[in-house]
N, C-alpha and C positions, 0 to 999 in steps of 0.2 A: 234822220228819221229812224226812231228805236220800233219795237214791236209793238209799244203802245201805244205812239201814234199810228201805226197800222191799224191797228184793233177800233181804235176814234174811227180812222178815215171805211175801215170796214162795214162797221153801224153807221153810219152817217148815209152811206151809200143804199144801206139795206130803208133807212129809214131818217132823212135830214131833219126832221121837227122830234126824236129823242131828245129828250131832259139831259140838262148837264146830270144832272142826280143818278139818271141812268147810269148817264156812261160811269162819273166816276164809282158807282157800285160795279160796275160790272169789270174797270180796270183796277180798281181799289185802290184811287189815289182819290185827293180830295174834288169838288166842284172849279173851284178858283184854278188849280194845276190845269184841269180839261178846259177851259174855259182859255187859260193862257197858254196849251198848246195847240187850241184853235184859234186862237187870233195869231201863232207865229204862223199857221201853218195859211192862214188865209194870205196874211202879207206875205210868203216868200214866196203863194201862187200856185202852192202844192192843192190848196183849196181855190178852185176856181168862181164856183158860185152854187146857190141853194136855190134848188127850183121843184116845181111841180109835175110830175108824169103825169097827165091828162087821157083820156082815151079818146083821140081825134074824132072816132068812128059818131059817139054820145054827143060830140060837142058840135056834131054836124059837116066833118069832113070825112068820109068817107073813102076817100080817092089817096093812094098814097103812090107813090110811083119812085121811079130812080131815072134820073135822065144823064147819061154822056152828052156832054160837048167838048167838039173839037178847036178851040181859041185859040187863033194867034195871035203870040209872045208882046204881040204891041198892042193887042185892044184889050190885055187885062186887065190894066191901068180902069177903062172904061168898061167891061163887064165888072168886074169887083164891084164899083161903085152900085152897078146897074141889081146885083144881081143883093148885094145887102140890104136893098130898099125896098125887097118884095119879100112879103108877110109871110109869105105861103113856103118861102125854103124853111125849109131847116136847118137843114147843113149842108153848106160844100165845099168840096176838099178837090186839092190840085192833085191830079192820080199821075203814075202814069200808064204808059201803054198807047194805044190808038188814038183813046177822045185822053182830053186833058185836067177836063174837071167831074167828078160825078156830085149829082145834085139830088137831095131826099127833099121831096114836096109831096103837099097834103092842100088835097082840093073838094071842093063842095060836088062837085060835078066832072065829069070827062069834059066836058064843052071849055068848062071854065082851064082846063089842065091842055087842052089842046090851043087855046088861045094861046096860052103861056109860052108855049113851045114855041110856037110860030114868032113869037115874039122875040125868044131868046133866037134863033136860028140868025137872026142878021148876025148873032158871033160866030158862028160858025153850023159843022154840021153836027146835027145829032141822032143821039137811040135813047128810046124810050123804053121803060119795064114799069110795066103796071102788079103792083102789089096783089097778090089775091087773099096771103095769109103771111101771118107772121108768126111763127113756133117759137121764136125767140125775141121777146119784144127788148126793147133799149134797158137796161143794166148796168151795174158797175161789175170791176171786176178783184174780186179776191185776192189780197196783197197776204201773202205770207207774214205771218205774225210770228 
């Protein structure tokens, strides 16, 4: 990766539906070259995928939270399964420290977000952090060019 696939993966970041045209004015190389070093860069997975930043709050989710669970080593097999097939995560990640996974979900309501919980807990125990504001919302980050 040279500094002008950084500068691609940079604007891409700031903004994924830029024009090849853009970029290549703005790298001053041709369309076809940006074009061929986003398709290397998607197949070797440095590009993972193009999505939309939505604002949950507008679209009717309101509720965002972080929840710890503490999972033993044997029922991950069965939370993983359990835990890819609900709508409402976002992401979760294996931490470490006390609890084992932390999980970012977005809910229509507390009731609906308390259901949840109760439901995850047969994996174990957990903590809940209810979102109140976000100063920093989701981003990419700044690769040296």
């Amino acid at each position: 990766m040279d500094s002008i696939d950084r500068k691609i993966l940079n604007r891409l970041q700031q903004n994924a539906r830029v024009s090849l045209k853009a970029l290549a004015k703005e790298c001053y190389i041709s369309s076809p070259t940006i074009s061929a070093r986003m398709h290397h860069m998607e197949q070797s997975g440095m590009i993972k995928n193009y999505y939309t930043l939505i604002d949950y709050k507008k679209a009717g989710y309101p509720i965002k939270a972080f929840i710890n669970i503490k999972v033993d080593p044997v029922d991950k097999g069965e939370f993983y399964k359990y835990i890819e097939a609900v709508p409402n995560v976002l992401e979760c990640n294996c931490v470490s420290g006390e609890f084992s996974m932390l999980i970012k979900v977005i809910f229509e309501s507390t009731e609906l977000l308390d259901t949840f919980i109760n439901s995850l807990q047969r994996f174990g125990k957990t903590n809940t952090q209810i979102v109140f504001s976000t100063p920093v919302d989701v981003r990419g980050m700044r690769l040296n060019e």
